[in-house]
N, C-alpha and C positions, 0 to 999 in steps of 0.2 A: 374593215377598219375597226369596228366594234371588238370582234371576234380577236384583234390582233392587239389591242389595248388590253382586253381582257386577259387574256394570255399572258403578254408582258405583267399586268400586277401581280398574277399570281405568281410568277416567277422572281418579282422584287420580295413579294410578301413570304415567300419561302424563305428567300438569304436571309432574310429580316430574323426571322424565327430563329436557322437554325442558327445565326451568329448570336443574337439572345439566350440561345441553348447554353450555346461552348461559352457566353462570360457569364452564365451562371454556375456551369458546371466547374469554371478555372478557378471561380472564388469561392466555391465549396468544395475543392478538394484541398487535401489537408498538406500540408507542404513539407510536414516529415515522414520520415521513409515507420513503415509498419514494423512489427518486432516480428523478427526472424526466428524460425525453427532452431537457431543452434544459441539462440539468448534469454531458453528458457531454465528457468528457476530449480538448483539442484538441491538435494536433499539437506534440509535445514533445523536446527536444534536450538529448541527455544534457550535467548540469552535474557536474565533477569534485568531488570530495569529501575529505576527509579517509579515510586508509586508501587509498584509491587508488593503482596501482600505474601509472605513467604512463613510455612510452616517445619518448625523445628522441631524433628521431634528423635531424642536420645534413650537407645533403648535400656530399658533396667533404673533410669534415672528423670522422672516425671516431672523432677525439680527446677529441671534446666532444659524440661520443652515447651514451645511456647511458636503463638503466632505472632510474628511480627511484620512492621512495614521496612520496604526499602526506603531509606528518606532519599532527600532530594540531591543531596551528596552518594546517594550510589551505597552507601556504606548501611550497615545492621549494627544494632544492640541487643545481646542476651544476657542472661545469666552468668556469667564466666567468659560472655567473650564480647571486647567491646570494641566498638568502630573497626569493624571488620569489612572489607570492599569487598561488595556483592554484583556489582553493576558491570556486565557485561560478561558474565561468567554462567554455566549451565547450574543445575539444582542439582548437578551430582557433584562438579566442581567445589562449589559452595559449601556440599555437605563434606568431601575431604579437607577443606579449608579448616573446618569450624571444627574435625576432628581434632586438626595435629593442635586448637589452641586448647582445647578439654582435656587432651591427652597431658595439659603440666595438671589436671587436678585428678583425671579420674581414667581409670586402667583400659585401659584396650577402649575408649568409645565406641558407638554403634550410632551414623549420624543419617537420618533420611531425610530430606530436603522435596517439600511438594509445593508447589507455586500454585497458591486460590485464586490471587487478582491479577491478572494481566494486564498488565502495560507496553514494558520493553523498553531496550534504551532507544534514545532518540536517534540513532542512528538506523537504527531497527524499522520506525516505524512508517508506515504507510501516509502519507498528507495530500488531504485533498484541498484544491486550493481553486479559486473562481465561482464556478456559477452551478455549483452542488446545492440542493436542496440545505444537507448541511456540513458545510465546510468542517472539515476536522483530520486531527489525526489519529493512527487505528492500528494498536498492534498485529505486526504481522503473523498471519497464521501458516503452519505447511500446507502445501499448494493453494495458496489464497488466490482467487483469479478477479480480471476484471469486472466479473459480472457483482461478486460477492462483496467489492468494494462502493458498487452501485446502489449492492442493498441494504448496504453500511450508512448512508449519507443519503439514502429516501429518494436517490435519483437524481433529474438534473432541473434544472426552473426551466421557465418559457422561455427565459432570453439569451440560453445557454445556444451555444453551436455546436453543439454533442459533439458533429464529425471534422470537428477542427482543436479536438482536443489532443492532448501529447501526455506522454510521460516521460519525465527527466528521471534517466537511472543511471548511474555509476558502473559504467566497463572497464575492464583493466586500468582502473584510476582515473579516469577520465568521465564526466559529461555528457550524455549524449540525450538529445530527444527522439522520439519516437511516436510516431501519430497513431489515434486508435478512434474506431469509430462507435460513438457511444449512441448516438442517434439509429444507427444503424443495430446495434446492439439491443437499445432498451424498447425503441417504438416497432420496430420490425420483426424481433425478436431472430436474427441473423446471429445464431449461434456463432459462427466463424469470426466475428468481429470482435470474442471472446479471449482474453489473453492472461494467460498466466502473470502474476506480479512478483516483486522481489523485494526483500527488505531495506528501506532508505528507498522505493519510488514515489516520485510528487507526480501526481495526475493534475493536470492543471487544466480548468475549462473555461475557456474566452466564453465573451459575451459575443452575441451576434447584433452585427448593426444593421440588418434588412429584414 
């Protein structure tokens, strides 16, 4: 009888466990689909931004080169050439822009255009948003991955649910999240959980409530 009681609990106290298992494992697993092999990130060319620190500089003509900022309007101010829109345009765009306006003063210009302070426009940039050590946003770099966005924002707090995090990124015009495991990533050091980022992704990381 003894023997037949004993039995029976360990066989309760199994189901017990493993169903404890699977409603822990249901509520920790991340309930967006992971980022696919065919939705990574193609070759990209930094576009200037607002806050942007942009050097001008015109050859043979010392007078009309100069460092300047991108203001908040997207636009530049130089020497001969005034509220010029710079904001979303490459530093070589920029520099034949700024040529054709030189060109009513001065013969054939020579325009080189080199970007010191990075920003990028807001469409551009990287946002990290929840339970980041510290939340921000972060100009996107060529192949910026998710590891290096980690190490942008110092990691994630205690009360983060690293592997219930998502990134909202724009596909063919559309929306879509996408789960990524940051816990798995930063405390395990599971390379695999590693994921290439794209300009305009929001990482967003919940809080955990257990």
């Amino acid at each position: 009888m003894i023997s037949f009681k004993a039995t029976l609990l360990h066989r309760l106290a199994t189901v017990a466990i493993s169903a404890a298992v699977f409603l822990i494992s249901g509520c920790a697993a991340n309930k967006y689909p992971p980022i696919t092999a065919d939705a990574q990130p193609a070759t990209h060319d930094y576009l200037i931004g607002p806050g942007d620190m942009v050097n001008i500089n015109v050859w043979r003509n010392p007078e009309v080169s100069q460092s300047v900022p991108v203001r908040p309007d997207g636009k530049i101010t130089t020497p001969l050439v005034e509220d010029l829109p710079a904001s979303g345009k490459t530093a070589t765009e920029l520099a034949r822009d700024i040529e054709k306006v030189l060109g009513k003063y001065i013969q054939q210009p020579v325009v080189t255009v080199v970007v010191t302070a990075f920003v990028g426009p807001y469409t551009e940039q990287i946002r990290v948003i929840g339970q980041a050590a510290k939340p921000q946003a972060l100009p996107y770099r060529q192949d910026m991955s998710l590891m290096d966005v980690m190490i942008a924002v110092g990691g994630i707090t205690d009360f983060a649910s690293g592997n219930k995090a998502s990134i909202i990124r724009t596909v063919n015009g559309k929306q879509q999240n996408f789960g990524v495991r940051l816990n798995d990533l930063i405390k395990q050091g599971d390379i695999s959980a590693n994921t290439p980022m794209r300009p305009g992704d929001v990482l967003v990381i919940p809080e955990s409530f257990f």
